[in-house]
PDB file of N, CA, C and O in Angstrom, chain B, residues numbered from 101:
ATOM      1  N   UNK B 101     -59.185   2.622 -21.947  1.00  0.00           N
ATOM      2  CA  UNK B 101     -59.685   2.031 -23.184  1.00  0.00           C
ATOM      3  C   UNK B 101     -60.046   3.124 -24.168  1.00  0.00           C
ATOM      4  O   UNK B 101     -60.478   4.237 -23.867  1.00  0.00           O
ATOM      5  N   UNK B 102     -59.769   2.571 -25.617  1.00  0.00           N
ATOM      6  CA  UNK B 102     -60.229   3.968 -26.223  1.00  0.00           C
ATOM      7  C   UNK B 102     -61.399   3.424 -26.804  1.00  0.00           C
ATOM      8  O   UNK B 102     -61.708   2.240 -26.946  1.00  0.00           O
ATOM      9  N   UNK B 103     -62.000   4.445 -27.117  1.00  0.00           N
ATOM     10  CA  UNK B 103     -63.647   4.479 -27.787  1.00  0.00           C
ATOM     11  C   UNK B 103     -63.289   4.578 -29.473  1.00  0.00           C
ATOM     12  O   UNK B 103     -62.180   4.725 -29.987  1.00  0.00           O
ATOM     13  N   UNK B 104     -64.615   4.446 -30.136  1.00  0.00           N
ATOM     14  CA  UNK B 104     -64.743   4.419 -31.529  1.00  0.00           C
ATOM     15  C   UNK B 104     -64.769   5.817 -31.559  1.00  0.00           C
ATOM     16  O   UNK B 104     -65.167   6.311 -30.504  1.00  0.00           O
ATOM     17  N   UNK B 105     -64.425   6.720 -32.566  1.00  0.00           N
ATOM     18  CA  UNK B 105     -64.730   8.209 -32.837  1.00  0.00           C
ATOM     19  C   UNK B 105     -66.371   7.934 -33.286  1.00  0.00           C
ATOM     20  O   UNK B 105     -67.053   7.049 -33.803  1.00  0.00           O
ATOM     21  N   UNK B 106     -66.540   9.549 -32.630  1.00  0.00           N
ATOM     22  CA  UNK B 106     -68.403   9.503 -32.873  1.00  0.00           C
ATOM     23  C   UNK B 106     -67.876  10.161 -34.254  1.00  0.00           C
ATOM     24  O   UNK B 106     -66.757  10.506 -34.635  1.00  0.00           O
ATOM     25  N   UNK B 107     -69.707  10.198 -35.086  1.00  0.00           N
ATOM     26  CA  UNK B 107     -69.879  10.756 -35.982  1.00  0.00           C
ATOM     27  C   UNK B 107     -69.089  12.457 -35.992  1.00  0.00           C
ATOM     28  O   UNK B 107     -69.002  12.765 -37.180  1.00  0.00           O
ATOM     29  N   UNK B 108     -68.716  13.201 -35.419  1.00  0.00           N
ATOM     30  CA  UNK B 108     -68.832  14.464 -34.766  1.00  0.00           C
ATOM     31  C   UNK B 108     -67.237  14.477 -34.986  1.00  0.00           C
ATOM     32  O   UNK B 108     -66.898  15.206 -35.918  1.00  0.00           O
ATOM     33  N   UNK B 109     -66.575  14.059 -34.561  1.00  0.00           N
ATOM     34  CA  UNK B 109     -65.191  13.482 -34.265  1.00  0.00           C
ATOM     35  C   UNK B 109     -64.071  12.285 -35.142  1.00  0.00           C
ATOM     36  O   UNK B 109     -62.893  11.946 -35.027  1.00  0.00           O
ATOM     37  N   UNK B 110     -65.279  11.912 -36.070  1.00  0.00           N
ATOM     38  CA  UNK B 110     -64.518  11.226 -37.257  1.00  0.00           C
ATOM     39  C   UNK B 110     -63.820  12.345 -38.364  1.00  0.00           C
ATOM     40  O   UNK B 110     -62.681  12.262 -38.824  1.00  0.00           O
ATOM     41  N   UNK B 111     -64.743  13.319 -38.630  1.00  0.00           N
ATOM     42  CA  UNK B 111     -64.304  14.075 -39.796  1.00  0.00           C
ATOM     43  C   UNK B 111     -62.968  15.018 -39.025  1.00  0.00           C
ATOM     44  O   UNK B 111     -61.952  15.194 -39.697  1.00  0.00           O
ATOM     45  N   UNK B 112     -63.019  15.389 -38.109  1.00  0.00           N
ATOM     46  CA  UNK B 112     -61.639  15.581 -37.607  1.00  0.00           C
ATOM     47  C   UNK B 112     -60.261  14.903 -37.593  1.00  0.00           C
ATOM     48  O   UNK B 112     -59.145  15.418 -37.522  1.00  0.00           O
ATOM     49  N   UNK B 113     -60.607  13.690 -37.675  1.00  0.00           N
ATOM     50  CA  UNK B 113     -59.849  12.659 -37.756  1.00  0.00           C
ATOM     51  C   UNK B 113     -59.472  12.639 -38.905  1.00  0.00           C
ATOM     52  O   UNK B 113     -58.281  12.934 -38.999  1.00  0.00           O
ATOM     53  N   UNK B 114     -60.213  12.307 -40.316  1.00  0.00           N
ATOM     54  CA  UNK B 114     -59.855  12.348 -41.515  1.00  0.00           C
ATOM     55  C   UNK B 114     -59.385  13.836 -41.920  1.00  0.00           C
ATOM     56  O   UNK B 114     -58.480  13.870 -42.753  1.00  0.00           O
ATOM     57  N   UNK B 115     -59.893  15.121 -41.427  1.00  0.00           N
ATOM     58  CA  UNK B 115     -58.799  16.447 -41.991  1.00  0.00           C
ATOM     59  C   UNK B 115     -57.708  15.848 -41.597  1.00  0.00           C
ATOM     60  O   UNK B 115     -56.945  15.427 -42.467  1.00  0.00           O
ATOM     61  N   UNK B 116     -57.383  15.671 -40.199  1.00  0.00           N
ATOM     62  CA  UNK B 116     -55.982  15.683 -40.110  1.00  0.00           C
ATOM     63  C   UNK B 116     -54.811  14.582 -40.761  1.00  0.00           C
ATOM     64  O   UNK B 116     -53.644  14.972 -40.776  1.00  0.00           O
ATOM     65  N   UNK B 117     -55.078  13.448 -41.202  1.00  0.00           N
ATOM     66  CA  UNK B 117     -54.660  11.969 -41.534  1.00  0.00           C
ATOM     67  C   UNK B 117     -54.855  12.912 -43.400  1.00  0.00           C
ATOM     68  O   UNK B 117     -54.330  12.060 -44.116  1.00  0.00           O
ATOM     69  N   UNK B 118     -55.163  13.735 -44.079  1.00  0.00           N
ATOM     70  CA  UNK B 118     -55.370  13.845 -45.026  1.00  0.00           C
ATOM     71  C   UNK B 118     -54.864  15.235 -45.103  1.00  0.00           C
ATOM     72  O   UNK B 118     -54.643  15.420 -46.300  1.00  0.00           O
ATOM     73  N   UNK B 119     -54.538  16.413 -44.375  1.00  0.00           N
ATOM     74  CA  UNK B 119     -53.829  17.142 -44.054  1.00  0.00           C
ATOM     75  C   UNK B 119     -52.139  16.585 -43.999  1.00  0.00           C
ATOM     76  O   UNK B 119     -51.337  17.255 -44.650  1.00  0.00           O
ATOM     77  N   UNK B 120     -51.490  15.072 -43.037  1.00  0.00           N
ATOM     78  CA  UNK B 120     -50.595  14.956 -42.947  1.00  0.00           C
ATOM     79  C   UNK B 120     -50.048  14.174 -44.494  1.00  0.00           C
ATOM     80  O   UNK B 120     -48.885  14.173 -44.895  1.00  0.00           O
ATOM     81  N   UNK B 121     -50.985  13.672 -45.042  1.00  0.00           N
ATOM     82  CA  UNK B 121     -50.604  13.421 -46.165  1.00  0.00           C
ATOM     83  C   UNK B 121     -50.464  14.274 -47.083  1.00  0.00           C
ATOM     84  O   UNK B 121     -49.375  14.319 -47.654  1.00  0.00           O
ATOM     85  N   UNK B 122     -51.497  15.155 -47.463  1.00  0.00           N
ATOM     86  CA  UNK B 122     -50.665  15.777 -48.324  1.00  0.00           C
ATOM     87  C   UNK B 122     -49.659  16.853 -48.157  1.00  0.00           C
ATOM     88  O   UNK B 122     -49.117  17.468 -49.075  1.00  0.00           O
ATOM     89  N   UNK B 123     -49.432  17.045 -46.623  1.00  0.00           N
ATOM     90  CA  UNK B 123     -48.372  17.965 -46.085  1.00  0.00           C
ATOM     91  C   UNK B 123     -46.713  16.959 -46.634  1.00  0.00           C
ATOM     92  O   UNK B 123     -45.690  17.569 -46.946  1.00  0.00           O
ATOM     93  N   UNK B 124     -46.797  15.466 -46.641  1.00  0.00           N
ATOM     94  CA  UNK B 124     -46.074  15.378 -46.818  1.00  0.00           C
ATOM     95  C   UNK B 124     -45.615  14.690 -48.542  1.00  0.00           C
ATOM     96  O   UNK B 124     -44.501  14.563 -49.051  1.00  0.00           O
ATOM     97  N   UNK B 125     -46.531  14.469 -48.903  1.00  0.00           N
ATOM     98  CA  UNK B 125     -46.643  14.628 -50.551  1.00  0.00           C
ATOM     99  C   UNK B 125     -45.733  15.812 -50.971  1.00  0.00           C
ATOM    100  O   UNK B 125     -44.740  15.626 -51.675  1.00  0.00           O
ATOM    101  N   UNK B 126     -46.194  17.342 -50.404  1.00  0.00           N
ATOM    102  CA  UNK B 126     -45.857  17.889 -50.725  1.00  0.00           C
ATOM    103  C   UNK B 126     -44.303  18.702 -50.358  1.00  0.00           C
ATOM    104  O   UNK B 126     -43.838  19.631 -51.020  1.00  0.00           O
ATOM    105  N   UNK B 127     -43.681  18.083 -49.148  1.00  0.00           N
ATOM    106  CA  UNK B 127     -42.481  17.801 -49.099  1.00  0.00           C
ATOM    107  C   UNK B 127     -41.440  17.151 -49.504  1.00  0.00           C
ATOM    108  O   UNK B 127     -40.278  17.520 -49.670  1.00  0.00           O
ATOM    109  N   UNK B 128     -42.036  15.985 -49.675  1.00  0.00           N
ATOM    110  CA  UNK B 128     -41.074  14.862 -50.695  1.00  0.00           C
ATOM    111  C   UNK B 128     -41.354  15.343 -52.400  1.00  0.00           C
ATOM    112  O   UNK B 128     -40.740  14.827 -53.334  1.00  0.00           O
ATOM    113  N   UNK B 129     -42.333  16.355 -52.552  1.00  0.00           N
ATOM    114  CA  UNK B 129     -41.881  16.562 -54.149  1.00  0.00           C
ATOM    115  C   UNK B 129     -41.251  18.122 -53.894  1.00  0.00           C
ATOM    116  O   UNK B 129     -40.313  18.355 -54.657  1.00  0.00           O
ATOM    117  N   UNK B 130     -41.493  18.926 -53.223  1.00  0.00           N
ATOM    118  CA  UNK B 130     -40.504  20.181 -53.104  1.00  0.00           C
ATOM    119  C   UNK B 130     -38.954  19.767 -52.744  1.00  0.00           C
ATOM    120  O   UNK B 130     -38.092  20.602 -53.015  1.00  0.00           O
ATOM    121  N   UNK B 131     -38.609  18.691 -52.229  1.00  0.00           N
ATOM    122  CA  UNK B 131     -37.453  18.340 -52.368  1.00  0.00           C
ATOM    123  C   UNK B 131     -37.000  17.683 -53.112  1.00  0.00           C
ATOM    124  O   UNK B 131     -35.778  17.831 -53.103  1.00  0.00           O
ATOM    125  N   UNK B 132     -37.509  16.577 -54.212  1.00  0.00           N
ATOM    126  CA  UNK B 132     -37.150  16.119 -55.394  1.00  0.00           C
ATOM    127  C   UNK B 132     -36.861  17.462 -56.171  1.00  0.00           C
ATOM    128  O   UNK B 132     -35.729  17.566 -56.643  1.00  0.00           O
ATOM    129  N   UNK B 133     -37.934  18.720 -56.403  1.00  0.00           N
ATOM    130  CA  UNK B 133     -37.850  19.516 -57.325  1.00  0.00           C
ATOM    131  C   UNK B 133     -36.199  20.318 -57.248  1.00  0.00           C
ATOM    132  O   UNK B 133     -35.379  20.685 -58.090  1.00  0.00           O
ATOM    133  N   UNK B 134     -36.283  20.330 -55.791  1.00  0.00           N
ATOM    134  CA  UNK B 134     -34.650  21.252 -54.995  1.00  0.00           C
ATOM    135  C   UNK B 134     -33.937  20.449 -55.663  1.00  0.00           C
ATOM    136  O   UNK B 134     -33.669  20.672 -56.844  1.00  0.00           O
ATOM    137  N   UNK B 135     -33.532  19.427 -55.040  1.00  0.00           N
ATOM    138  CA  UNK B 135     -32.442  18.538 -55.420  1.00  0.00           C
ATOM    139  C   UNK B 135     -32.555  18.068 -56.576  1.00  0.00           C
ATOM    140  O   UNK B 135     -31.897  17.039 -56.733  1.00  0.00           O
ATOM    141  N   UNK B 136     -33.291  18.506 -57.704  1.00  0.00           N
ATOM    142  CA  UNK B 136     -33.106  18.268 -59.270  1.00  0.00           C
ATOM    143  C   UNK B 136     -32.308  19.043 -59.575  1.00  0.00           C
ATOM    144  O   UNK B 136     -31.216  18.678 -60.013  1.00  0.00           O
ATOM    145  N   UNK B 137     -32.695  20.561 -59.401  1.00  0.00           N
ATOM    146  CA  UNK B 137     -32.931  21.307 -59.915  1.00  0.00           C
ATOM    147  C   UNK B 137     -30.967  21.481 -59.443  1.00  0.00           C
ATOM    148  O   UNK B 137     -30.059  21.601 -60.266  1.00  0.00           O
ATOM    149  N   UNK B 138     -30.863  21.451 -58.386  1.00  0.00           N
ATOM    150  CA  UNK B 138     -29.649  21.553 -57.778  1.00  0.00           C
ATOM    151  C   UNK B 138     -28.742  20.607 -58.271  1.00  0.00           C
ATOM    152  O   UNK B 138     -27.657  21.101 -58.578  1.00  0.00           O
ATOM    153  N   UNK B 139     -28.834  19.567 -58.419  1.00  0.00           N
ATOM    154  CA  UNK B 139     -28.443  18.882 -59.481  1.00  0.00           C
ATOM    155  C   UNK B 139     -27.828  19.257 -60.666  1.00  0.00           C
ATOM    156  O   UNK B 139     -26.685  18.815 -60.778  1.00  0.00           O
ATOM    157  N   UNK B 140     -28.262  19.987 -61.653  1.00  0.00           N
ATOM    158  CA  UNK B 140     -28.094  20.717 -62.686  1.00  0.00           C
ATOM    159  C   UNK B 140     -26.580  21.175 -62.846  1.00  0.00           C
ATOM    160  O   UNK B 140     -25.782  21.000 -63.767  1.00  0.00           O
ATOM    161  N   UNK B 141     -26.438  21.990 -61.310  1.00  0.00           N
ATOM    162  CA  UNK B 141     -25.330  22.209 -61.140  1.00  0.00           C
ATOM    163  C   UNK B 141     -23.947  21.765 -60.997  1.00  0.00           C
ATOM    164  O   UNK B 141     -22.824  22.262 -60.911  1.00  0.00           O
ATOM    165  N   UNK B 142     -24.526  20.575 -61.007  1.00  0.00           N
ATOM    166  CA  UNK B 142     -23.476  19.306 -60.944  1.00  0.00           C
ATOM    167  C   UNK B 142     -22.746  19.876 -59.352  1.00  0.00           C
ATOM    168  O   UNK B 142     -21.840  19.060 -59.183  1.00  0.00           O
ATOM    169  N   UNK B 143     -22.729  20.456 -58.641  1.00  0.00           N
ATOM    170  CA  UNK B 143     -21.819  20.813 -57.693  1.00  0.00           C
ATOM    171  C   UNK B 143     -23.245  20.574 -56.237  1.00  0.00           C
ATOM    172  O   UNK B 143     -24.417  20.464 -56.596  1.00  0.00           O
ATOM    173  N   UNK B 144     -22.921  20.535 -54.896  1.00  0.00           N
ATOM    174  CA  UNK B 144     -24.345  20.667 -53.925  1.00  0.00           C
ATOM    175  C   UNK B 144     -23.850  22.020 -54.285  1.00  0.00           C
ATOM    176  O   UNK B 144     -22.814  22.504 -54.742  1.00  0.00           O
ATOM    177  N   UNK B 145     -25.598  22.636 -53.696  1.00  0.00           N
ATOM    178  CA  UNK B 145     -25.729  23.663 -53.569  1.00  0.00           C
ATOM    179  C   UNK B 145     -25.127  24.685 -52.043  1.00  0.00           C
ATOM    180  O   UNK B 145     -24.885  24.260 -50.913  1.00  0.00           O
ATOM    181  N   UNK B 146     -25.056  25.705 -52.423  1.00  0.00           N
ATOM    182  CA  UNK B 146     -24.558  26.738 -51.212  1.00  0.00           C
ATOM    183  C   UNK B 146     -25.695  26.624 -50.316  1.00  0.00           C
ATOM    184  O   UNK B 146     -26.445  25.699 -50.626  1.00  0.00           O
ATOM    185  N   UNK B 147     -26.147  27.502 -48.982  1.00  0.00           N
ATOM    186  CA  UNK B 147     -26.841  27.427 -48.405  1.00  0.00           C
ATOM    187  C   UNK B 147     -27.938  28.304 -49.302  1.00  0.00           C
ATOM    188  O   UNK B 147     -27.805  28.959 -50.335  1.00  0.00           O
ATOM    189  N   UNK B 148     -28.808  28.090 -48.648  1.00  0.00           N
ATOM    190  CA  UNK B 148     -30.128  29.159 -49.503  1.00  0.00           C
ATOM    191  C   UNK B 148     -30.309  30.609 -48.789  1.00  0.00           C
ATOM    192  O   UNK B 148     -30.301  30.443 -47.570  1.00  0.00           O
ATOM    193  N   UNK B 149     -30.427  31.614 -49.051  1.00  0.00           N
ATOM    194  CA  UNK B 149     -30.325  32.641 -49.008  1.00  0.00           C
ATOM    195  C   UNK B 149     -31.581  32.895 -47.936  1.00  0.00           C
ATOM    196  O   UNK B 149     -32.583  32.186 -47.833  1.00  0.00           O
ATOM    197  N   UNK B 150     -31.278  34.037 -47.201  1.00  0.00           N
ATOM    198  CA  UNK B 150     -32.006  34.132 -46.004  1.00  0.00           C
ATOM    199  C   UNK B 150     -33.114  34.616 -46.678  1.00  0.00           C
ATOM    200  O   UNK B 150     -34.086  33.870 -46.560  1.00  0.00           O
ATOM    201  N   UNK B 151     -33.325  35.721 -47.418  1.00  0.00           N
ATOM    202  CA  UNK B 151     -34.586  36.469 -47.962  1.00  0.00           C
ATOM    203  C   UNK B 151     -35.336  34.904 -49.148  1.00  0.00           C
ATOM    204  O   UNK B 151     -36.401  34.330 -49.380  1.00  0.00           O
ATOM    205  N   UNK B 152     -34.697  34.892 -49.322  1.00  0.00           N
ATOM    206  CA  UNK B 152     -35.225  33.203 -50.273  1.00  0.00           C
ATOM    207  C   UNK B 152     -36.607  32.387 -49.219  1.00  0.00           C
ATOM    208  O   UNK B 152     -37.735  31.965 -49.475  1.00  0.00           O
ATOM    209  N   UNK B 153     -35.560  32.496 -47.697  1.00  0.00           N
ATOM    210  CA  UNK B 153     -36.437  31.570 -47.020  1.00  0.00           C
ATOM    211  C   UNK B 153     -37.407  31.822 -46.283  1.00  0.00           C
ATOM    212  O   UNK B 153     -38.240  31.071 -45.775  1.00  0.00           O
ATOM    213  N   UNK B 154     -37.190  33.612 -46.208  1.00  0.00           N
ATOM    214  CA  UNK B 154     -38.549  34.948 -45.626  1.00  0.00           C
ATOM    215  C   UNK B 154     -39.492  34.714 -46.438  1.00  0.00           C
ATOM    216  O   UNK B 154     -40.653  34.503 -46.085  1.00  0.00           O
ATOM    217  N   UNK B 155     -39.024  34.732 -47.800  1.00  0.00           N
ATOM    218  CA  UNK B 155     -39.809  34.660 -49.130  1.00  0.00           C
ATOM    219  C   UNK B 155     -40.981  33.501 -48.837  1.00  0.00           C
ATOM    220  O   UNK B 155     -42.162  33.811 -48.991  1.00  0.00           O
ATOM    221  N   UNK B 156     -40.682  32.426 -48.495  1.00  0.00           N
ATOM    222  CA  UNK B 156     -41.451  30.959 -48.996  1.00  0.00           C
ATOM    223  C   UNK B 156     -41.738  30.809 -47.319  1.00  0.00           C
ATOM    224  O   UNK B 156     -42.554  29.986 -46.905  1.00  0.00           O
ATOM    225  N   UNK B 157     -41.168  31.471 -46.642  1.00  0.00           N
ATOM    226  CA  UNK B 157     -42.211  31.377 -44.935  1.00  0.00           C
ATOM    227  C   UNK B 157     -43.589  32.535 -45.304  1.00  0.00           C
ATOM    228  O   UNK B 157     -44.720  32.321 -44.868  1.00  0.00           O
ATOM    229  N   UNK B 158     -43.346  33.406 -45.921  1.00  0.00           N
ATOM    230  CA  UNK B 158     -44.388  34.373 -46.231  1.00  0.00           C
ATOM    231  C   UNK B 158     -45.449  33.569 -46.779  1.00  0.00           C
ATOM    232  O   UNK B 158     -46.567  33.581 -46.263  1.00  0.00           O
ATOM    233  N   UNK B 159     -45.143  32.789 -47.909  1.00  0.00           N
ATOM    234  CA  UNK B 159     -45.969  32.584 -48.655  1.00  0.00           C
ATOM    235  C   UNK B 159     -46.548  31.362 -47.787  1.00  0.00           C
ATOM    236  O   UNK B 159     -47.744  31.517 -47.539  1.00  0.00           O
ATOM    237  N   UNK B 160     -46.060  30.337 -47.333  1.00  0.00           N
ATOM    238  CA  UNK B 160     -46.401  29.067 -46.339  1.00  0.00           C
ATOM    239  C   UNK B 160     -47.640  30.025 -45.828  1.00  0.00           C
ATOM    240  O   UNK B 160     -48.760  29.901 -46.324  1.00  0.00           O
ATOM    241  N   UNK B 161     -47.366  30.951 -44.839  1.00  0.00           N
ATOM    242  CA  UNK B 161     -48.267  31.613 -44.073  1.00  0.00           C
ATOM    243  C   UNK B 161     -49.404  31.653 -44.307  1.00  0.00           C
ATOM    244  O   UNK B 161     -50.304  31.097 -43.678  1.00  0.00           O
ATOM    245  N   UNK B 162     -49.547  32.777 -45.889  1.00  0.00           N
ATOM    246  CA  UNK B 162     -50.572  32.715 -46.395  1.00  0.00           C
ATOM    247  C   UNK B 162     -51.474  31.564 -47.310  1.00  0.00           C
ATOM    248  O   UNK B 162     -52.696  31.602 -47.453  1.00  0.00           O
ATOM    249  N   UNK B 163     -50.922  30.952 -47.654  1.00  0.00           N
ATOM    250  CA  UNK B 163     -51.796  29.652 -47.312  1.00  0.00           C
ATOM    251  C   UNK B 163     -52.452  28.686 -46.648  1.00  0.00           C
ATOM    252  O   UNK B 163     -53.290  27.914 -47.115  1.00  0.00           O
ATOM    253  N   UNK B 164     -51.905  28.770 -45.153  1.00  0.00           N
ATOM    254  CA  UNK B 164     -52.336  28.136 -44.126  1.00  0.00           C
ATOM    255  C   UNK B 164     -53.055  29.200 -43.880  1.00  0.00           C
ATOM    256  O   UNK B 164     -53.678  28.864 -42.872  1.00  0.00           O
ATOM    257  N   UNK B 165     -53.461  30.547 -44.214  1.00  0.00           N
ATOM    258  CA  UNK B 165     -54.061  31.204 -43.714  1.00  0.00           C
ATOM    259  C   UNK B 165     -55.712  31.232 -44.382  1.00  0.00           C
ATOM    260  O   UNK B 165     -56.840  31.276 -43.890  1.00  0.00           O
ATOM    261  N   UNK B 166     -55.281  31.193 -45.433  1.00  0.00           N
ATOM    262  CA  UNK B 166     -56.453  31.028 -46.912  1.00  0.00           C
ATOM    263  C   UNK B 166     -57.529  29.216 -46.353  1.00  0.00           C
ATOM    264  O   UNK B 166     -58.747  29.092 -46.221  1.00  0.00           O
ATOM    265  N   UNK B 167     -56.305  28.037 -46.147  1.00  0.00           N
ATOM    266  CA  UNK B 167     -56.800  27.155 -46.063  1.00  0.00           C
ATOM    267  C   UNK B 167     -57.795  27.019 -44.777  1.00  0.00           C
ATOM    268  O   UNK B 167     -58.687  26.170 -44.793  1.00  0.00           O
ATOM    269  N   UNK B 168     -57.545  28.177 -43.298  1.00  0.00           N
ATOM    270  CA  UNK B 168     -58.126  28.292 -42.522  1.00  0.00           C
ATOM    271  C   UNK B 168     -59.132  28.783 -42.423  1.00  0.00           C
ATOM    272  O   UNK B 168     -59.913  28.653 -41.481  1.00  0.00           O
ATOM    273  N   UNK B 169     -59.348  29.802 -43.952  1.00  0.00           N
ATOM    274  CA  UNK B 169     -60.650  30.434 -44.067  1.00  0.00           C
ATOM    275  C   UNK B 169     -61.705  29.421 -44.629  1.00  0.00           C
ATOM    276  O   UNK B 169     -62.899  29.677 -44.467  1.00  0.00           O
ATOM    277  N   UNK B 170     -61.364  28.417 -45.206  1.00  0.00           N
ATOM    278  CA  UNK B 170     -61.725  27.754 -46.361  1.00  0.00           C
ATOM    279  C   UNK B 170     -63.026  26.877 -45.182  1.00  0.00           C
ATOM    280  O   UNK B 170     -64.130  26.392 -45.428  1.00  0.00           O
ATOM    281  N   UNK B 171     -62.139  27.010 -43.753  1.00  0.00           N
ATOM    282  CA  UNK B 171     -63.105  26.185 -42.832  1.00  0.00           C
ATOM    283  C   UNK B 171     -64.521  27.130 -42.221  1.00  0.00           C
ATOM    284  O   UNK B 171     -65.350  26.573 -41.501  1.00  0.00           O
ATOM    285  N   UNK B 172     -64.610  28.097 -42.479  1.00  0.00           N
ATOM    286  CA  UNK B 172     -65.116  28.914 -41.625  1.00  0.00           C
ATOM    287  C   UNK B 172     -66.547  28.706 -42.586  1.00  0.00           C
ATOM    288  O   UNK B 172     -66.438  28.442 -43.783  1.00  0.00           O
ATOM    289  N   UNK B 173     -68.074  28.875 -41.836  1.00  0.00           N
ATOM    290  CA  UNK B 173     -69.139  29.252 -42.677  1.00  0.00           C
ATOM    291  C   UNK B 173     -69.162  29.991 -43.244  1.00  0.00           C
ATOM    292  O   UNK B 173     -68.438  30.954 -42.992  1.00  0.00           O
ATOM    293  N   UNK B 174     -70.169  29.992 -44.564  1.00  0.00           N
ATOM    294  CA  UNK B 174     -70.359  30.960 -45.449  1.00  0.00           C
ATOM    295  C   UNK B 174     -71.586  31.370 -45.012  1.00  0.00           C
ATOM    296  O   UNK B 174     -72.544  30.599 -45.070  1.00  0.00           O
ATOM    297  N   UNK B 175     -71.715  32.756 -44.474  1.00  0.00           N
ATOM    298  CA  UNK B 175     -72.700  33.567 -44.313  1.00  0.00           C
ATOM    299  C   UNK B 175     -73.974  33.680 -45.102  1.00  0.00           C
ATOM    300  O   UNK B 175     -74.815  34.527 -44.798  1.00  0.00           O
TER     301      UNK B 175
END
């Protein structure tokens, strides 16, 4: 049987349910923006370039990294 989330264990619940949302907000508009933009070209696009995709894993990183600090106490 499952239990009600305690007080303790709710707000975990809501990061993550609010984490997956806007994780995916923000997928369905980075791919509208691609496929606009790609569009343009009137032709699909080629594959995307390997340093392109080092580029935007770098940066992913450091944001999940920033957003992890964001949890930590302030001294």
């Amino acid at each position: 049987m499952s239990q009600m989330p305690t007080q303790n264990e709710s707000w975990k619940r809501n990061a993550y349910l609010m984490g997956l949302g806007a994780g995916a907000a923000f997928g369905l508009l980075s791919a509208y923006l691609y496929t606009r933009s790609a569009s343009e070209t009137g032709k699909p696009p080629d594959s995307v370039p390997t340093s392109t995709l080092l580029g935007l894993l770098l940066a992913a990183l450091g944001l999940m990294r920033q957003i992890a600090e964001a949890g930590k106490q302030k001294k």
